[in-house]
C-alpha positions as CSV (number, residue, x, y, z in Angstrom):
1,X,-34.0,22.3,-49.6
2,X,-30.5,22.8,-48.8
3,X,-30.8,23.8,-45.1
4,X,-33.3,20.7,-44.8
5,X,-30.9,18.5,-45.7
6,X,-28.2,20.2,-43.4
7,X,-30.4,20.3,-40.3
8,X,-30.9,16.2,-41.0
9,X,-28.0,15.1,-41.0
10,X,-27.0,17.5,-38.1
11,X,-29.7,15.6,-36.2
12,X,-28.1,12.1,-37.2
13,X,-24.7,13.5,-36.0
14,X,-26.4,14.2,-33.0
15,X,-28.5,11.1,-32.0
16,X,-24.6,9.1,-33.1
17,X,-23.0,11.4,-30.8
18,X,-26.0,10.3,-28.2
19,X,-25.3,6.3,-28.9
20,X,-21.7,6.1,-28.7
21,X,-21.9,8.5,-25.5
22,X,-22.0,5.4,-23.1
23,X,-19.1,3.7,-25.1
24,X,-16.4,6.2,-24.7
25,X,-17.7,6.6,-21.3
26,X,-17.3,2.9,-20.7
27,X,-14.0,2.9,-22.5
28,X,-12.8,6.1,-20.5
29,X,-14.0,4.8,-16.7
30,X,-12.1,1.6,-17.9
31,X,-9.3,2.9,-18.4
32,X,-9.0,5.2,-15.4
33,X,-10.2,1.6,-13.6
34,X,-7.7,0.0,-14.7
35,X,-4.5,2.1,-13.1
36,X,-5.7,1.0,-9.8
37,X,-3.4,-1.4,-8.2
38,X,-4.6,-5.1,-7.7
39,X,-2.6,-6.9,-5.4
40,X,-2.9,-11.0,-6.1
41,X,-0.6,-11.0,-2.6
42,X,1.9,-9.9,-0.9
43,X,4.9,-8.2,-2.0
44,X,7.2,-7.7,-0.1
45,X,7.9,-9.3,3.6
46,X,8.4,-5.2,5.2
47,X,9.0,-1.7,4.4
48,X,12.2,0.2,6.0
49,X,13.0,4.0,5.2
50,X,16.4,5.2,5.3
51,X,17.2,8.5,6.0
52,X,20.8,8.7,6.7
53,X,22.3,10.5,3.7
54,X,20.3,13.2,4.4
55,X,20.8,13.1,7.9
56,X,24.2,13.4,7.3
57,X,23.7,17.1,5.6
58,X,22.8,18.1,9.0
59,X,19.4,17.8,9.0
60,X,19.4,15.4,12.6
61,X,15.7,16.4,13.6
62,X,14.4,17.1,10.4
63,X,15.5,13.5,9.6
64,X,13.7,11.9,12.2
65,X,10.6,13.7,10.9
66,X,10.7,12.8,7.1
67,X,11.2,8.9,8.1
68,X,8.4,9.1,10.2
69,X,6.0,10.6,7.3
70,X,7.9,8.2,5.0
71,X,6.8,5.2,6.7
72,X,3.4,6.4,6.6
73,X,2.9,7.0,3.9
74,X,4.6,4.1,2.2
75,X,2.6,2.0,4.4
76,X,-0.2,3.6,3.3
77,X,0.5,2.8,-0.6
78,X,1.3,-0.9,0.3
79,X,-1.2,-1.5,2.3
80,X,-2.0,-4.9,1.8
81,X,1.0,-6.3,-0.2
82,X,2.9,-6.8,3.3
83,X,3.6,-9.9,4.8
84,X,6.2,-10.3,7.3
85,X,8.3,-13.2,7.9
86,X,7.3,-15.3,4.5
87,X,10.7,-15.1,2.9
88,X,9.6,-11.9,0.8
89,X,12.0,-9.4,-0.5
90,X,12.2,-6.4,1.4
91,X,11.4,-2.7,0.6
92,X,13.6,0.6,1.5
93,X,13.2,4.0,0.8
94,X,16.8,5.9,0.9
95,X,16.0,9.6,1.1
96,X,18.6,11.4,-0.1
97,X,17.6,15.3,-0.5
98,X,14.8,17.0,0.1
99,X,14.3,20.8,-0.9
100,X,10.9,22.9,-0.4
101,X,10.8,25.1,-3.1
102,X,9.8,29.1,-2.9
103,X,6.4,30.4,-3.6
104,X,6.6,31.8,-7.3
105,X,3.6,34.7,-7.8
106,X,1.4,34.4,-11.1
107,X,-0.4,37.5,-12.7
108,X,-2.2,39.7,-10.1
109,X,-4.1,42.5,-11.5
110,X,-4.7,45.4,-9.5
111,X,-6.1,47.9,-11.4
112,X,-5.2,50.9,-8.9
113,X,-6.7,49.8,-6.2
114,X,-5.6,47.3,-2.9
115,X,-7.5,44.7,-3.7
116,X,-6.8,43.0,-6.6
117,X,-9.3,41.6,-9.0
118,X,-7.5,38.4,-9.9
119,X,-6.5,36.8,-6.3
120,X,-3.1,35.9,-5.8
121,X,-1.8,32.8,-7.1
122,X,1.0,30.7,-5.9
123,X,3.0,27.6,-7.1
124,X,5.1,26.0,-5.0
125,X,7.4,22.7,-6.1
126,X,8.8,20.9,-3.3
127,X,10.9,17.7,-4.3
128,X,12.2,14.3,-3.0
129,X,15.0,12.2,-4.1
130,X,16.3,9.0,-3.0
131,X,16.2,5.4,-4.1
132,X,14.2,2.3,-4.0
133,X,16.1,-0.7,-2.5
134,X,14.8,-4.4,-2.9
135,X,16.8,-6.4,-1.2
136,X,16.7,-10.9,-0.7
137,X,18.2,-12.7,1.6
138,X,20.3,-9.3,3.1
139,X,21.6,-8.8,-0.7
140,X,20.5,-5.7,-2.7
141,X,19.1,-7.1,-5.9
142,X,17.4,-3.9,-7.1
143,X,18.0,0.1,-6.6
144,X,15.8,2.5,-8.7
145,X,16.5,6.2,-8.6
146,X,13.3,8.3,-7.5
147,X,12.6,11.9,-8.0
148,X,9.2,13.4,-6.8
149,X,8.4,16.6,-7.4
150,X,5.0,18.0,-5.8
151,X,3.7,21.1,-6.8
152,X,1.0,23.0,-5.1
153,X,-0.9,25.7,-6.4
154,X,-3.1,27.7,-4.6
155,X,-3.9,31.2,-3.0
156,X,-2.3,31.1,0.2
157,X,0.6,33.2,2.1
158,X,3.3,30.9,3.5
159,X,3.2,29.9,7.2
160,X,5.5,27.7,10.0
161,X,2.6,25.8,10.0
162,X,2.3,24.8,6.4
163,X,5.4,23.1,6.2
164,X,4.3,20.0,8.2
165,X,1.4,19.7,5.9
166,X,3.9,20.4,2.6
167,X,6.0,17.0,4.1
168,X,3.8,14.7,4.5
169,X,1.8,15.3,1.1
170,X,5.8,15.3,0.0
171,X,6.1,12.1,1.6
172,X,3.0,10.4,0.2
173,X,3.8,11.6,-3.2
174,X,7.6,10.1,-2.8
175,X,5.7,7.0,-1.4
176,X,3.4,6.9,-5.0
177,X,5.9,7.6,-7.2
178,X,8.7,5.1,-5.7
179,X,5.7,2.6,-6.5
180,X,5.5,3.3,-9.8
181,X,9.1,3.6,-10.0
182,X,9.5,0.2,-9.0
183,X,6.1,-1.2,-11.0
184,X,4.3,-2.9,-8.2
């Protein structure tokens, strides 16, 4: 009688489990929903990066290249929420450091022979600092401190050629977080 009674009630924790399924579902796709940015209008009347401080480490070239990747991307996180010449506050990015971090190896187990049986994998943190300025009027009337630091893991040797890639996802994740940052 006992394992009747254990294998009804396991069945009424089951069809529960079945009935609130759809309600943490709805509750969890709400939730994710409801980080997504709605703009009522714009924001801001334009978006300017500045890369001068770290231009002045001697990075001239380099410079040029984060500011263009900057722009994109924050461009590409405000889309919408720009609208030039209404008398908006305006938007800069001050870049002041950037540093691509090493590749750091995980476990790799070769068990005697060349190819191992776990494939190689790396983590790489790159990060981004600077500053958000709002300014009104040409008067700074707010400057938040942003850090972004993008990791990237994956199995993959380091190239010339992944370094472009690494900036502008760099970039776009400085772009992201300065939003959040500044809670538009």
């Amino acid at each position: 009688m006992k394992s009747l009674m254990s294998s009804i009630v396991d069945r009424r924790r089951f069809v529960a489990s079945l009935l609130l399924a759809p309600v943490v579902t709805s509750v969890t796709t709400g939730c994710v929903t409801g980080r997504n940015r709605t703009a009522s209008g714009p924001l801001y009347s334009g978006l300017f990066v500045n890369v001068e401080p770290v231009r002045a480490k001697g990075i001239n070239s380099y410079a040029d290249k984060i500011a263009l990747y900057q722009k994109r991307g924050l461009a590409e996180v405000y889309e919408g929420a720009i609208a030039s010449g209404k008398g908006l506050p305006t938007l800069t990015a001050e870049i002041h450091s950037i540093s691509f971090g090493s590749e750091v190896e995980s476990f790799s187990f070769t068990m005697g022979t060349n190819q191992p049986l776990y494939p190689r994998n790396v983590k790489i943190t790159d990060w981004l600092e600077g500053f958000a300025v709002i300014r009104q009027g040409g008067k700074e009337i707010k400057r938040i401190k942003v850090l972004a630091a993008h990791r990237i893991d994956g199995n993959r040797q380091w190239s010339m050629a992944d370094d472009e890639r690494r900036l502008i996802e760099l970039t776009r994740f400085f772009a992201e977080r300065l939003r959040e940052e500044v809670g538009d």
